[in-house]
C-alpha positions as CSV (number, residue, x, y, z in Angstrom):
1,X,-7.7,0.2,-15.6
2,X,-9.2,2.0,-13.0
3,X,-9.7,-1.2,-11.1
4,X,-6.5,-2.3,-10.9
5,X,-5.2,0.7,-9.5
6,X,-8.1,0.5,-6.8
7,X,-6.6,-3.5,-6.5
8,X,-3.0,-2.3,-6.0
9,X,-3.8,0.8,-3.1
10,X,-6.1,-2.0,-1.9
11,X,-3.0,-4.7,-1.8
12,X,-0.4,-2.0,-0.3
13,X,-3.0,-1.1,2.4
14,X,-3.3,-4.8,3.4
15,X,0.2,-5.7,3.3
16,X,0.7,-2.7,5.5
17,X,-1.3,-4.6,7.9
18,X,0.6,-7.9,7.5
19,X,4.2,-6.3,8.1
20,X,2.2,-4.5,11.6
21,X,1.2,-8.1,12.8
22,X,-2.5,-7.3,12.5
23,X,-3.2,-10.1,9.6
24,X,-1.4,-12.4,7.6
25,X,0.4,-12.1,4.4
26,X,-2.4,-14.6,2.6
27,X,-5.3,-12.6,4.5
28,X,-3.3,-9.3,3.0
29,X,-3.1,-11.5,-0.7
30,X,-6.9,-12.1,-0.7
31,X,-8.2,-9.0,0.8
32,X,-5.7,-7.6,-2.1
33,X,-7.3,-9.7,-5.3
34,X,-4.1,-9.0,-6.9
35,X,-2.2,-11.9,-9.0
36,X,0.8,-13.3,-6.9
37,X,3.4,-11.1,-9.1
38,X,1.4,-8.2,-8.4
39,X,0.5,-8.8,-5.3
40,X,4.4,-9.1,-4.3
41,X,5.2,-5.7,-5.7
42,X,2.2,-4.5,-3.3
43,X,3.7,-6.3,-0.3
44,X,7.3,-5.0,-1.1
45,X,5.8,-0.8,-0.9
46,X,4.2,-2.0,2.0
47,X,7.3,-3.0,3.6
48,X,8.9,-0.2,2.4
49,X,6.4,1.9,4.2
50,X,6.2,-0.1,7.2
51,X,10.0,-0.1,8.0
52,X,10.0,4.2,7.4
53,X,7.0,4.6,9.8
54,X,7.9,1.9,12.5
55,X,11.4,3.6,12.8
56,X,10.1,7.4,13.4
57,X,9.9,9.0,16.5
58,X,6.7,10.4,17.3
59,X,2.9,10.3,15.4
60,X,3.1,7.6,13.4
61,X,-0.3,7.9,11.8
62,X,1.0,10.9,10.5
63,X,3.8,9.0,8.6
64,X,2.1,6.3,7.5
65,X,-0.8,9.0,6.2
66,X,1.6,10.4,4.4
67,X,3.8,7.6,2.9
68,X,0.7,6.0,1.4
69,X,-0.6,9.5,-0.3
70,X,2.6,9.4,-1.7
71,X,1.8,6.1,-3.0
72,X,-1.7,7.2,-3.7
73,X,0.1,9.8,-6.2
74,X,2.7,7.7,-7.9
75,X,-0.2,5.2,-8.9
76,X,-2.3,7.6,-10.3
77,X,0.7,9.7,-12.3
78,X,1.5,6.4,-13.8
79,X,-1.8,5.5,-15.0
80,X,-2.5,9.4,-16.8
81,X,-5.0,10.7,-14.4
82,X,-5.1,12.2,-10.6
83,X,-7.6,11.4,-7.7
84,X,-9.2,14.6,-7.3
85,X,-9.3,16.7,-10.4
């Protein structure tokens, strides 16, 4: 179980990437190692995330830093367990 969450954080990091132009959405898919069904779900946070950090004004790091813990946290709630415990 644990690996999968590791696979998804993994795939929403990647497709992060793909939506910024640094790789490709197949780079993001292998990096990923997710199936294509949950590999798509990844992609679709990641554009969710890209769109909210592209669109801020200001440090953008900052937003994406804190859209993905946000992710981070939702993952682990839904599996039982939290990151640092």
């Amino acid at each position: 179980m644990a690996k999968e969450k590791v696979k998804h954080l993994n795939g929403v990091l990647a497709s992060f990437f793909a939506h910024t132009g640094h790789i490709s959405k197949d780079d993001a898919k292998e990096i990923s190692g997710l199936k294509e069904h949950e590999f798509e779900k990844a992609y679709e946070k990641a554009a969710r995330i890209s769109e909210k950090v592209m669109t801020t004004e200001g440090e953008k790091l900052d937003k994406f830093l804190k859209h993905f813990a946000k992710e981070i946290e939702e993952v682990m709630d839904n599996f039982g367990g939290k990151l640092f415990k």
